[in-house]
N, C-alpha and C positions, 0 to 999 in steps of 0.2 A: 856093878854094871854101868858100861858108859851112859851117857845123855846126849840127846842132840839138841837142837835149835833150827827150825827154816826160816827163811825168811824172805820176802822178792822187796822189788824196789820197780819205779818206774824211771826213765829218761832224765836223769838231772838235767839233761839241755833246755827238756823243755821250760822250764821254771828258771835258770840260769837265761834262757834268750827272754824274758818275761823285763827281766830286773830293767830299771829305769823309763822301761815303756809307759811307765804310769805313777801314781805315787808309790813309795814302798810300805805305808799303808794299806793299801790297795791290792798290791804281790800279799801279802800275810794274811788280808782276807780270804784272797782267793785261795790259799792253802786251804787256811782253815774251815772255807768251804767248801773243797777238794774239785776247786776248778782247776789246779794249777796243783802238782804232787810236790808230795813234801821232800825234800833231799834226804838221799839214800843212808842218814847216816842214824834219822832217826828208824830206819827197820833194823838198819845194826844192830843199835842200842837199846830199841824199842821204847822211844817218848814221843810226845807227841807235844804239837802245839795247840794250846788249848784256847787262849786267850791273848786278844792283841787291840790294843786301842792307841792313842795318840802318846809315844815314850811310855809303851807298856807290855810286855808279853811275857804269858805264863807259859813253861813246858812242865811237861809231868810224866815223870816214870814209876815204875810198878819194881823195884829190888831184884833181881834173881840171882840164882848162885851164877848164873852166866854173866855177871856184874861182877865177880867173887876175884880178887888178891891172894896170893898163896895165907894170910892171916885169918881167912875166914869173914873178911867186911866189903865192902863195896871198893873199889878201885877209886883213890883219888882221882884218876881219868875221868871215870865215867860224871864224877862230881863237876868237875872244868870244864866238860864239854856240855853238859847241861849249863851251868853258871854261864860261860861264853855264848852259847846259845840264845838265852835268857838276854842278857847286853845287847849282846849284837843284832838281836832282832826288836830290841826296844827302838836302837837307833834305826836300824832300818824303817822303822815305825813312823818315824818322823821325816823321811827324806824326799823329798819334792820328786817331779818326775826328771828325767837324764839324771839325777842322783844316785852314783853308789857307795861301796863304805869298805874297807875292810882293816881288823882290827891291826892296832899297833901292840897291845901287851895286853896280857891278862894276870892279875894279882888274886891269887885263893887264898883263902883262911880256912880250912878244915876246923872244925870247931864237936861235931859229934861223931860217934861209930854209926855207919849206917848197913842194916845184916836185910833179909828177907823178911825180919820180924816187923821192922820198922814201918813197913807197909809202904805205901804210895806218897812220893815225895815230888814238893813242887819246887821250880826255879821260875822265881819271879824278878824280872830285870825292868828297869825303870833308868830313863835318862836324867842323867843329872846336867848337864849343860851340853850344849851343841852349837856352833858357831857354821860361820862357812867350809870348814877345812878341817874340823875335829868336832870329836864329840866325847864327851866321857860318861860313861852308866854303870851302873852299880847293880849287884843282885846277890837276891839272900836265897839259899836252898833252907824250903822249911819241912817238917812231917804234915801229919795229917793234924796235930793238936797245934800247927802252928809254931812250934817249937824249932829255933833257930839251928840248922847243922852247917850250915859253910857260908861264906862270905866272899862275893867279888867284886872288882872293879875293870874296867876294861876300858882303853882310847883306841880312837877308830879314828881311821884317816878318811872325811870325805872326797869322792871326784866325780866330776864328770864321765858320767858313761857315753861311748861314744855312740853316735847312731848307725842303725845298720847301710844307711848311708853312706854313712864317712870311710 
């Protein structure tokens, strides 16, 4: 018997016209205080952002076979896009107001098999240095025991966002 999945989403504009009005601290609180919706990509995929402080933020997903590769484990995708996620919103963490970012490369290391068994998995991304024009942040996908399954790195181009002005 098939499966389904639903899912909605709200306006990515409005969170997308958000970005450098304030710090990008400030935009990831407001997510995660659901003043400001989260981009439609976590209803996709179904993570969330859990946690965000200064070059810090945690996303967290729950496995499903709707995650599933013809192999029967989670899709390296889903892995990258958490892990990218995870970076890129570290740096976002850190970016002053008219500050935006968006990534130059992302480098994965698959490291575990991750099934529906595995349970609830975090990506935790943390900056590793950040200048005026780049930034580079690292993040590790763990399980629930802590236990290490992927590894990334990611540089990000800083720039000025322009103003609704300009």
């Amino acid at each position: 018997m098939g499966r389904t999945r639903t899912y909605e989403w709200q306006d990515p504009g409005i969170t997308a016209g958000a970005v450098g009005k304030g710090t990008g601290l400030d935009l990831l609180r407001d997510m995660v205080a659901g003043r400001l919706p989260s981009p439609p990509i976590t209803a996709t995929l179904g993570f969330t952002l859990d946690e965000v402080d200064h070059g810090y933020a945690v996303f967290s997903l729950e496995p499903g076979e709707e995650h599933y590769n013809p192999i029967g484990s989670v899709h390296g995708g889903v892995f990258a896009t958490l892990l990218d996620s995870a970076a890129g919103c570290a740096v976002q963490s850190v970016l002053a107001e008219g500050v935006g970012y968006t990534s130059l490369d992302l480098s994965v290391k698959f490291l575990r098999r991750v099934t529906v068994d595995t349970g609830r998995v975090r990506a935790i991304g943390r900056v590793v240095n950040s200048t005026r024009q780049t930034a580079l942040a690292e993040a590790t996908l763990v399980d629930g025991n802590d236990r290490l399954l992927a590894h990334a790195t990611s540089s990000c181009l800083l720039f000025p966002v322009p103003s609704a002005e300009a």
